[in-house]
C-alpha positions in Angstrom: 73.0 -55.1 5.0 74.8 -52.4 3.0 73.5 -50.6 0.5 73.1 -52.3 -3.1 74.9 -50.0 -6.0 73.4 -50.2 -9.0 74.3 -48.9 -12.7 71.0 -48.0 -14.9 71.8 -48.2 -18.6 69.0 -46.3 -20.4 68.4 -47.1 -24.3 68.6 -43.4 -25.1 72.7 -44.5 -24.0 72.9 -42.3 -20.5 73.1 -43.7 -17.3 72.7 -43.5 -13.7 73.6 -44.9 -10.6 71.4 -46.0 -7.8 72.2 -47.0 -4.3 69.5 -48.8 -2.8 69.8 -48.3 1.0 67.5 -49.6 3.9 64.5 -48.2 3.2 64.7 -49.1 -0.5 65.3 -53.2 1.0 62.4 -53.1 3.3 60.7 -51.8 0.4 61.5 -54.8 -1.7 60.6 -57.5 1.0 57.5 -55.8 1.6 56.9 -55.7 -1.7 58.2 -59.4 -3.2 57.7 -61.0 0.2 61.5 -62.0 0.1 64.3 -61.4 2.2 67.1 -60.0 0.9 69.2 -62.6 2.7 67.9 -64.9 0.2 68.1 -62.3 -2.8 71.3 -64.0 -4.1 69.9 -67.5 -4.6 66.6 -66.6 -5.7 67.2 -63.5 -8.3 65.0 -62.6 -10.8 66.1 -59.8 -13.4 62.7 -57.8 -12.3 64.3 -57.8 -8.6 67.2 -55.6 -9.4 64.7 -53.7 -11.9 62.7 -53.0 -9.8 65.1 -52.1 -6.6 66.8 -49.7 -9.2 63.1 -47.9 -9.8 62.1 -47.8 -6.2 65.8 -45.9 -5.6 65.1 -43.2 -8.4 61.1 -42.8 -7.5 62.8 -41.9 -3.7 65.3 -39.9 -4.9 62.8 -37.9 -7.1 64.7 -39.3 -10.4 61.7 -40.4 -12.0 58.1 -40.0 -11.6 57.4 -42.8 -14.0 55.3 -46.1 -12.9 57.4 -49.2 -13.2 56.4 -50.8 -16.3 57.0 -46.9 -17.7 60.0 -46.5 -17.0 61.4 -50.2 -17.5 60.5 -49.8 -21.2 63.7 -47.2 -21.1 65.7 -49.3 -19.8 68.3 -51.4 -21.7 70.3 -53.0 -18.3 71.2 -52.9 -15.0 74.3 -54.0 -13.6 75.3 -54.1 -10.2 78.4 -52.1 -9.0 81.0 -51.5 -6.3 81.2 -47.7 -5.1 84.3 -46.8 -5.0 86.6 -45.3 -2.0 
């Protein structure tokens, strides 16, 4: 699976981009106990929340817990990387 590119809107009106890449997914089925082949049809908002954490706690963009820094979060919208 390719990486999942992600736009974080924050409420203080920056954002960031996060590309979740393998480890990130393994991550998330470990974690939700859902494959990510079945992602699409069974998407919560707090999937793509938290995927968008998990990719800025590994790159050392926050230090935050989850529920921390969700509460800074206005969206998240997923995004094709350009070529």
């Amino acid at each position: 699976m390719s990486a999942i590119n992600l736009q974080i809107n924050f409420v203080d009106g920056t954002s960031a981009e996060a590309s979740a890449i393998a480890i990130d997914q393994i991550k998330f089925e470990s974690h939700f106990d859902l494959s990510m082949a079945k992602l699409q049809n069974e998407m919560k908002l707090t999937h793509l929340y938290w995927l968008a954490w998990h990719t800025q706690q590994r790159t050392g963009a926050t230090t935050k817990d989850f529920d921390t820094w969700a509460e800074n979060v206005e969206s998240i919208e997923a995004v094709d990387v350009k070529k």
